[in-house]
C-alpha positions in Angstrom: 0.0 0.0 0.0 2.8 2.2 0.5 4.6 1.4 -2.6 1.2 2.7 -4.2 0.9 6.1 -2.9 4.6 6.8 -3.5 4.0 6.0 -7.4 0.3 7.6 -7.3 2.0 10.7 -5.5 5.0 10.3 -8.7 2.3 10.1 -11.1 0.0 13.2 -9.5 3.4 15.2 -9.5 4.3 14.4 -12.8 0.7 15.4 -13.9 0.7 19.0 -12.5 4.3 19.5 -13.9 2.7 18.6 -17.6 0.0 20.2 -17.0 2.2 23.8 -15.9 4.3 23.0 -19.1 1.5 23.0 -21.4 -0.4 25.5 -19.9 2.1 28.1 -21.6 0.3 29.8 -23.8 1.9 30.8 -27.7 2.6 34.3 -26.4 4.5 32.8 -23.3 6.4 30.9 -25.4 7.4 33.3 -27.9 8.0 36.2 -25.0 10.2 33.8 -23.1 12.1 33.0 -26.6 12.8 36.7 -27.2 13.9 37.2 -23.5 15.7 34.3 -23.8 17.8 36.2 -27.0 18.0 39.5 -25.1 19.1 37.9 -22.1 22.2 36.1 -24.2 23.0 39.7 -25.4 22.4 41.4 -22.1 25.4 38.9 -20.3 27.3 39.3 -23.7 27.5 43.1 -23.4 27.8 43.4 -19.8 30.9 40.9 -19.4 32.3 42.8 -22.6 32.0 45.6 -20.9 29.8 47.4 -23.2 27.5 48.9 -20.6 25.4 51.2 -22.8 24.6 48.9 -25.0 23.9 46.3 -21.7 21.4 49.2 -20.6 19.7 49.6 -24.0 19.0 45.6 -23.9 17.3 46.3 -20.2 14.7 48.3 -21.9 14.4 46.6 -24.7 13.4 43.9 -22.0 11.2 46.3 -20.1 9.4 47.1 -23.6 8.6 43.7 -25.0 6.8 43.1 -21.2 4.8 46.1 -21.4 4.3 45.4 -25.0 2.3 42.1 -24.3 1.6 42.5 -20.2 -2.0 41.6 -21.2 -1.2 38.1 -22.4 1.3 37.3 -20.1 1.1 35.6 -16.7 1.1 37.6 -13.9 5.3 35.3 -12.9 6.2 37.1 -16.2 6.6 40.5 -14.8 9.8 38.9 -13.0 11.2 39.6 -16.1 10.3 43.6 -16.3 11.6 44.4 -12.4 15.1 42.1 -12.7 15.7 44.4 -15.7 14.9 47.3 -13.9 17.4 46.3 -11.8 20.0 45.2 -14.2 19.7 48.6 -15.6 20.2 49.9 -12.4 23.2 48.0 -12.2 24.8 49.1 -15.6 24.0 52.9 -14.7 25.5 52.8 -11.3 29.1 51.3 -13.6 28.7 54.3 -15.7 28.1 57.0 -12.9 24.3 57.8 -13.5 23.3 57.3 -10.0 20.2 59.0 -9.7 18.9 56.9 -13.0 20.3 53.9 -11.3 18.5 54.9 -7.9 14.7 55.3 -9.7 15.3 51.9 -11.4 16.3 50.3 -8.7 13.5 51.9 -6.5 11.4 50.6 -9.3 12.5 47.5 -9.0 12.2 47.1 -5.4 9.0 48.9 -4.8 7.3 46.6 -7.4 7.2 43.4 -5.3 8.4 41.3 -7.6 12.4 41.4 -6.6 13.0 40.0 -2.8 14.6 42.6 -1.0 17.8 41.0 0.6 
C-alpha cells in the first residue's frame, strides 16, 4: 500500500508539472524565446563591458513586457523588475546614480524582486 501512494503521488506530481508545461500559452512561449535572446545579449554586453549597449538591452526587455503584459502571466513580470534592476546596475558602472536609484526603486517597490 505504500509502494502505491509513493508512485500515485509520482504520477499526481508528474501530472501537474505537464499540465504547468503545457499550460504556456503561444505568447508565453514566444516572450520567453525573445527574452531568452536578449538575455544572451544582455550577459554578452555586460561581461564585454559594453555597458550602454547592456542598458539599451534592459529596456528593450522592459518594452517587450509592457508590449504584451496583457497576455502574459502575472510570474512574467519577474522579467520587467530584474531588468529594472540590471539597468540599475549598468547605470551605477557608468556613474548615473540617480537613473540607477529610480530603477532600482522601481524595482524594489514593485514586489516582484525579494529585498535581501
Amino acid at each position: 500500500m505504500k509502494i502505491l501512494k509513493g508512485y500515485l503521488l509520482i504520477l499526481l506530481l508528474n501530472l501537474i508539472c505537464f499540465t504547468s508545461l503545457s499550460a504556456q500559452t503561444d505568447a508565453e512561449r514566444k516572450f520567453l524565446a525573445s527574452t531568452d535572446s536578449l538575455n544572451t545579449l544582455l550577459s554578452d554586453a555586460y561581461t564585454g563591458k559594453d555597458y550602454p549597449t547592456a542598458e539599451a538591452l534592459c529596456q528593450k526587455i522592459i518594452d517587450l513586457y509592457d508590449a504584451h503584459a496583457t497576455q502574459l502571466a502575472e510570474g512574467y513580470a519577474y522579467f520587467k523588475y530584474s531588468s529594472y534592476y540590471n539597468m540599475a546596475s549598468t547605470q551605477a558602472i557608468q556613474g548615473k546614480k540617480q537613473e540607477a536609484a529610480n530603477n532600482l526603486l522601481k524595482a524594489l517597490d514593485s514586489g516582484k524582486i525579494e529585498k535581501t
